[in-house]
C-alpha positions as CSV (number, residue, x, y, z in Angstrom):
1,X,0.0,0.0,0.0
2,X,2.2,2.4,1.3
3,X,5.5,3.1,-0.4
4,X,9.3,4.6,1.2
5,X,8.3,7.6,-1.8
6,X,5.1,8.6,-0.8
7,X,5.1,11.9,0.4
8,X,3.2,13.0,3.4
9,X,0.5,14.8,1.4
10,X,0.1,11.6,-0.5
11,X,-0.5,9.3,2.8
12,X,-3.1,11.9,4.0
13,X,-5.1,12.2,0.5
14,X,-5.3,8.6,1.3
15,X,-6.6,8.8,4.9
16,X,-8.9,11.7,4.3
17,X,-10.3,10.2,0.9
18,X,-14.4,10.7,1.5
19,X,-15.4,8.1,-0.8
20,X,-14.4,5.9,1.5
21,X,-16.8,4.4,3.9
22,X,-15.6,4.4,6.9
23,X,-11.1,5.7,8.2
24,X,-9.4,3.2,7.3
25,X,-6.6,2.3,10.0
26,X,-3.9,0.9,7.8
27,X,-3.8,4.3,6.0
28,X,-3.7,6.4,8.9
29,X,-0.9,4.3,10.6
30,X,1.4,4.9,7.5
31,X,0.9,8.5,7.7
32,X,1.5,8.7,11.2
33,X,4.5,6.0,10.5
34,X,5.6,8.8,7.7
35,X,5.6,11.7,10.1
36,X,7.7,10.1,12.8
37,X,10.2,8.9,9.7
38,X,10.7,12.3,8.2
39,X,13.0,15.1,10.1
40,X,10.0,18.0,8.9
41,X,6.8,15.4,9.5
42,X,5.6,17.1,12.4
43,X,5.8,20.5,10.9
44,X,4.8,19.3,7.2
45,X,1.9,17.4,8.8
46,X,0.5,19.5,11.1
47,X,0.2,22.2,8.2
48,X,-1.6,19.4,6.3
49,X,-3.9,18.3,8.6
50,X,-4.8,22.2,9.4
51,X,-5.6,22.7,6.0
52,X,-7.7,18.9,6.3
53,X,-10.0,19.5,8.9
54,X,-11.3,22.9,7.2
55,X,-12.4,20.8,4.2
56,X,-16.0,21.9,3.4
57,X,-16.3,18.2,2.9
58,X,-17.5,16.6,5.8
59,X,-16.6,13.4,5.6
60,X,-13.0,14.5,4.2
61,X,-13.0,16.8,7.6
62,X,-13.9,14.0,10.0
63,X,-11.4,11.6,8.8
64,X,-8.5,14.6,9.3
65,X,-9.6,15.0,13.0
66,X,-9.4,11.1,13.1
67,X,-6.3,11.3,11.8
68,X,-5.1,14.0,14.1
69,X,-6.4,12.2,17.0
70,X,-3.9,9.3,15.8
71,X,-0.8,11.3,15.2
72,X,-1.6,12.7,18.9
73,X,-1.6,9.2,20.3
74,X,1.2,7.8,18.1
75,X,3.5,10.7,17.4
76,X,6.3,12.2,19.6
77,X,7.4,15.0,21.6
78,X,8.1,17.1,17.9
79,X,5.1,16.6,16.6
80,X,3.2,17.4,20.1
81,X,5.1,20.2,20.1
82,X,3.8,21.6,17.0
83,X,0.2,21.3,17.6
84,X,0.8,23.4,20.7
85,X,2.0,26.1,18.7
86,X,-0.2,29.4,18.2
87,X,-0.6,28.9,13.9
88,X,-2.3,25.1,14.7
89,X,-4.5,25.9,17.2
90,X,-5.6,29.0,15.7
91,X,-6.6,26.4,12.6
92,X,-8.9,24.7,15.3
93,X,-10.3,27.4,16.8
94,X,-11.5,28.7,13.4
95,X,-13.5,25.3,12.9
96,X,-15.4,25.7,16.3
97,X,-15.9,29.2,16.3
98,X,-19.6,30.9,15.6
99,X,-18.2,32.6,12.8
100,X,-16.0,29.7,11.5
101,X,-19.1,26.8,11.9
102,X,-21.1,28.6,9.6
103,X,-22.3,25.1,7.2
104,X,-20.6,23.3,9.5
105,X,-21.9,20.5,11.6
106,X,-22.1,20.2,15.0
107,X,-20.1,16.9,15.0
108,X,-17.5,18.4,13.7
109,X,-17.3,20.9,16.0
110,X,-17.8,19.0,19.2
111,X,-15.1,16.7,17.9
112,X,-12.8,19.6,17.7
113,X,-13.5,20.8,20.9
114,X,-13.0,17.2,22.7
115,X,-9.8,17.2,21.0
116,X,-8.7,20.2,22.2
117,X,-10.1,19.5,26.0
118,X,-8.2,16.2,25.9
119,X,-4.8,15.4,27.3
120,X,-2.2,14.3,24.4
């Protein structure tokens, strides 16, 4: 499935894909395989994943959170690091916000907000 070549964006396209029915596991372990391989994989991903969750799909959105759930429970100190930083969290903020939930749902938001409640 996953190759030493794909890139980072290419192992999320895979994770996020909507047409699929349900996350697939096997995808979002190789990603968050990829990001603790690659020296920039915490910063590279975290950018990616930002971009993700404010999908106006919703399906495509959902699977990034997953995703970033994952990489929280999976990744290391680098990566943990980066989603503490100001730009990242200002990405989430936007997606639970009044003004940033407009057409979104409400289960996207709450699963935001969990996220951001929980302890990595």
């Amino acid at each position: 499935m996953a190759t030493s070549e794909d890139s980072l964006e290419i192992l999320l396209n895979r994770a996020t894909d909507p047409s699929q029915q349900e996350a697939d596991v096997a995808k979002i372990t190789a990603f968050c395989d990829k990001v603790n391989a690659e020296l920039e994989g915490p910063l590279l991903s975290t950018r990616l994943l930002a971009h993700k969750i404010q999908s106006p799909q919703e399906k495509e959105a959902l699977y990034a959170l997953i995703t970033l759930e994952a990489c929280v429970k999976n990744c290391g100190r680098y990566f943990h690091q980066e989603i503490g930083k100001f730009r990242f969290l200002n990405e989430l903020i936007k997606v639970v916000s009044p003004k940033g939930c407009f057409g979104l749902s409400l289960v996207r938001a709450q699963k935001v907000s969990i996220l951001l409640q929980a302890p990595a």
